[in-house]
C-alpha positions in Angstrom: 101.9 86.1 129.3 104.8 88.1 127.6 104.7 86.5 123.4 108.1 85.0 122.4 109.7 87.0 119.7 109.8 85.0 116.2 112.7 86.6 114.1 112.5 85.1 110.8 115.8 85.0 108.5 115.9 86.3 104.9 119.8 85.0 102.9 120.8 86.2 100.4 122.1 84.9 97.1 124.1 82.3 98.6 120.9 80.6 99.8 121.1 77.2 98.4 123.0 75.6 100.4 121.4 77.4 104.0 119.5 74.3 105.1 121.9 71.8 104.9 123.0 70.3 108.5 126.3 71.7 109.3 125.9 75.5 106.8 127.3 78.3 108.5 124.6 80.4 108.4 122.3 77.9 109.4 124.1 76.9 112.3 124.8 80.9 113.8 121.1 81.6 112.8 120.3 78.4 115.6 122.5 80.2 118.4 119.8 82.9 118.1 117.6 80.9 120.9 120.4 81.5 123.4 119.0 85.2 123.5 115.3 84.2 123.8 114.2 84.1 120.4 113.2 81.7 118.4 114.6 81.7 114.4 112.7 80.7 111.2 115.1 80.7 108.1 112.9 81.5 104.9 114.6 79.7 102.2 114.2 81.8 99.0 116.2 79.6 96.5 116.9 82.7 94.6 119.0 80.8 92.0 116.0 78.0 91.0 113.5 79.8 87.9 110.4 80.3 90.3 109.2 83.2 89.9 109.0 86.0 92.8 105.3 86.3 93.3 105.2 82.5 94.5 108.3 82.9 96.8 106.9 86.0 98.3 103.9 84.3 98.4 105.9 81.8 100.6 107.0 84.8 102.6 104.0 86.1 102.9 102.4 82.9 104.4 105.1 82.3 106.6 104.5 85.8 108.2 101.1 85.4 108.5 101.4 82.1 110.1 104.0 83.0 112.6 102.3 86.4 113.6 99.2 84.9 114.6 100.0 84.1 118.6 103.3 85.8 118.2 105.4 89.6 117.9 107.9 88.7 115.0 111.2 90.4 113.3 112.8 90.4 110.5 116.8 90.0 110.0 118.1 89.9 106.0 121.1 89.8 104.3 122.7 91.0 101.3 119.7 90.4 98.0 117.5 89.2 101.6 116.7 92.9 102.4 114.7 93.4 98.7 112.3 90.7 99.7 111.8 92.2 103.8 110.7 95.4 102.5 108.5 93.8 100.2 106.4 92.1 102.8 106.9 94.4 105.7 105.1 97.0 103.2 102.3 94.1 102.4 102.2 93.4 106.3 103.1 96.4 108.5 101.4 95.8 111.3 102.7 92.2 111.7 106.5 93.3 111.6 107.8 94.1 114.7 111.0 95.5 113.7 113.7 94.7 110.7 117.2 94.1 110.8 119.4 94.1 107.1 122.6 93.0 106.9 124.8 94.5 104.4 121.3 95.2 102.7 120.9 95.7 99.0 118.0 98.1 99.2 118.5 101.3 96.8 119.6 101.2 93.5 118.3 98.3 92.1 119.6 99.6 88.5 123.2 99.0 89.2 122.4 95.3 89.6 124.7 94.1 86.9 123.3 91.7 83.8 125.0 88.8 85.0 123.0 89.0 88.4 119.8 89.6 86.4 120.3 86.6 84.4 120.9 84.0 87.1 119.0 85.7 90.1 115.9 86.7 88.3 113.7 86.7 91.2 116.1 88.8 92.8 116.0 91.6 90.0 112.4 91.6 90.3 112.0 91.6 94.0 114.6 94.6 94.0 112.5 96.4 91.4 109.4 96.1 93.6 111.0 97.3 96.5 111.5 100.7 95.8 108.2 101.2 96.1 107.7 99.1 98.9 110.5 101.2 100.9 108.4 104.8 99.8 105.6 102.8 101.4 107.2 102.9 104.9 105.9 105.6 107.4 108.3 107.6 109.3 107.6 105.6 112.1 108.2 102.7 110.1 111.7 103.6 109.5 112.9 104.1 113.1 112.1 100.3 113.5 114.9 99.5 110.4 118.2 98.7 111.4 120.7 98.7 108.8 124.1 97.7 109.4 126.9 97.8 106.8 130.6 97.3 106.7 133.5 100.1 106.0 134.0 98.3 103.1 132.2 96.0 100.8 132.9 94.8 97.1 129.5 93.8 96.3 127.1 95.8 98.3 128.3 99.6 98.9 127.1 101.5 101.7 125.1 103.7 99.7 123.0 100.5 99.0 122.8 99.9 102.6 121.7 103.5 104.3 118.3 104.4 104.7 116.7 107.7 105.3 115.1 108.2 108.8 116.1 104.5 109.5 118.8 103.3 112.4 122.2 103.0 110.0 125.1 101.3 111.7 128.4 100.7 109.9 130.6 98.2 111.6 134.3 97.9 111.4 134.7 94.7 109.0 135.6 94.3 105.2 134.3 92.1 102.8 130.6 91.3 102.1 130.6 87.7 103.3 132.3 88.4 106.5 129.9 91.7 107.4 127.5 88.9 107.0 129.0 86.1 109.2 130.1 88.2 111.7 126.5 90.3 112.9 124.9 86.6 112.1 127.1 85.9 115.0 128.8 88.0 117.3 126.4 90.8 116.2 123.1 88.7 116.9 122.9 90.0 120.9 123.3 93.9 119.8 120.2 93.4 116.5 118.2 91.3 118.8 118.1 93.8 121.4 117.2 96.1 118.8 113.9 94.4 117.7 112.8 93.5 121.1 112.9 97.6 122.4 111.2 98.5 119.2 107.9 99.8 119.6 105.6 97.9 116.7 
């Protein structure tokens, strides 16, 4: 019997709000199951004082719990794609494939003091994974999808693109759009991406 693909979603800063009943990203994340998947958002609160450690620790449980009886992805967004690469290098071989989302992943200097201040968990999950992307095997990397817009005013593209990984741009403009519109109309095309991907 073929396993139902778990895809568990990572927001980004913008998180707080995400479980409320009528969120936007709560409600495209549910229009996942229409493509045979079933979606777990992770909730990182990124803006509360918790530290990190215990939220990946959340993370951590949640993949482990979810990857018992089933093949799962990842799909992040924005500050989202720090904390992906920090448990798909604790847990490899549990992550089928990873999709980010107009990713912050390089660079995590250029985070600005203002971000630092009210997203520490963010700065220190962005610090973390650089080493947690050096981690990833060749291998590894062909099962990252990373798509990014033409333009973006708070994530470049060079933030986004990933050596030896699949690096898509797409034709929008503006961070929170990029976001809204692969959540969406983008889901099919991503999805199809984790399921061909050999884990």
């Amino acid at each position: 019997m073929t396993k139902k693909l778990q895809v568990i979603y990572i927001p980004g800063l913008g998180d707080s709000n995400v479980h409320k009943r009528f969120n936007g990203q709560r409600l495209l994340v549910s229009t996942w199951r229409l493509w045979g998947v079933t979606p777990h958002i992770f909730q990182v609160n990124w803006a509360d004082k918790e530290p990190f450690t215990s939220k990946f620790d959340r993370l951590l449980k949640l993949v482990n719990t979810v990857s018992q009886n089933h093949s799962v992805g990842i799909v992040c967004a924005s500050a989202g794609a720090s904390a992906m690469l920090n448990v798909w290098a604790a847990r490899p071989e549990a992550i089928r494939a990873a999709v980010s989302i107009a990713g912050k992943i390089n660079y995590p200097e250029t985070i600005g003091s203002g971000y630092r201040s009210k997203y520490p968990a963010f700065f220190e999950s962005a610090q973390q994974s650089a080493a947690a992307l050096a981690s990833l095997t060749p291998a590894d990397r062909t099962r990252l999808l990373s798509i990014y817009g033409i333009a973006d005013e708070i994530v470049p593209a060079k933030d986004s693109i990933v050596k030896g990984a699949h690096n898509r741009r797409v034709w929008s403009m503006s961070h929170p759009v990029t976001i809204a519109l692969q959540l969406g109309i983008g889901a099919p095309r991503f999805l199809r991406f984790i399921k061909s991907a050999n884990s």
